[in-house]
C-alpha positions in Angstrom: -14.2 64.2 -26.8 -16.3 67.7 -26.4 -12.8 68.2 -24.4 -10.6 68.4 -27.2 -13.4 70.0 -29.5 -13.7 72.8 -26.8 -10.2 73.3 -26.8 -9.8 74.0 -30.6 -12.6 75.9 -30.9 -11.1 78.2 -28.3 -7.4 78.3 -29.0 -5.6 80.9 -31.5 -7.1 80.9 -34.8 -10.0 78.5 -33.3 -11.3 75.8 -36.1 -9.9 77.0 -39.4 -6.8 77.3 -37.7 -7.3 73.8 -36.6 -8.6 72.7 -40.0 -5.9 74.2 -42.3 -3.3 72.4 -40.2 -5.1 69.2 -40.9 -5.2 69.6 -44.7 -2.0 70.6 -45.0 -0.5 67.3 -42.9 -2.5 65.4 -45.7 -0.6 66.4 -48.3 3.1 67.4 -46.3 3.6 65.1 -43.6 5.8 62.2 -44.1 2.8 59.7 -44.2 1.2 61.2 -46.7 3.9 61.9 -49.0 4.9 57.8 -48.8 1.2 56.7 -49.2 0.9 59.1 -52.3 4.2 57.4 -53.5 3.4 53.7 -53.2 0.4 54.8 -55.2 2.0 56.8 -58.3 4.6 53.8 -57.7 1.5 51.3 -58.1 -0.2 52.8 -60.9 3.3 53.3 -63.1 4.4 49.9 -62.7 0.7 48.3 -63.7 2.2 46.3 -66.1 -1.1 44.0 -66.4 -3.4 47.7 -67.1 -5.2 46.7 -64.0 -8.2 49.2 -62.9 -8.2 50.5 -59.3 -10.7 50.9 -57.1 -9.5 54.8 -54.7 -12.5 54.8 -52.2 -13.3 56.4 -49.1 -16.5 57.5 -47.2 -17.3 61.1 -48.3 -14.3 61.0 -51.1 -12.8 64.7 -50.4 -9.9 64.0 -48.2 -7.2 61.6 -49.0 -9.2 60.2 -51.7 -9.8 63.6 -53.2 -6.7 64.4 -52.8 -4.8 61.2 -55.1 -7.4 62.1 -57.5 -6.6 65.6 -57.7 -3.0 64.1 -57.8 -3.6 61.4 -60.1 -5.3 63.6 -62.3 -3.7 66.8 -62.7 -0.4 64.8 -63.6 -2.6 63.5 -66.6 -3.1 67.0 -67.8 -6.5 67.0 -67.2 -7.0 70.7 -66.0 -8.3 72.1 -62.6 -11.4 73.7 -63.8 -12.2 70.2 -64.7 -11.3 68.6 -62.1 -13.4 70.8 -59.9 -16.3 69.7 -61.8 -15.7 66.1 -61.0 
């Protein structure tokens, strides 16, 4: 594992580089863009008004990101939803 670390930390652009790449596979890469589907998909067709639970351990990566989603295409604005 310190392997892998040590190579990020020294290759181009080091661990933003590395980081920045990460992010923007969570929002770009295939995966994500089907997962963040099948949820718009699940909350749309709630036909029973059924709460959901979005949950994860530190809630800033997937999770924040849905929420952002989620949120934002309610109109709630960004400067609130920063605040969240």
């Amino acid at each position: 594992r310190l392997g892998i670390l040590d190579n990020i930390v020294k290759s181009e652009g080091g661990v933003k580089k590395y980081m920045c790449d990460a992010y923007r596979l969570l929002i770009s890469s295939p995966k994500a863009i089907e997962g963040y589907k099948q949820i718009f998909n699940m909350l749309i067709n709630n036909v029973n008004n059924e709460g959901y639970l979005i949950h994860c351990t530190q809630g800033k990566d997937r999770t924040g990101i849905v929420l952002y989603l989620v949120l934002s295409s309610l109109g709630v604005s960004e400067e609130k939803i920063r605040k969240i």
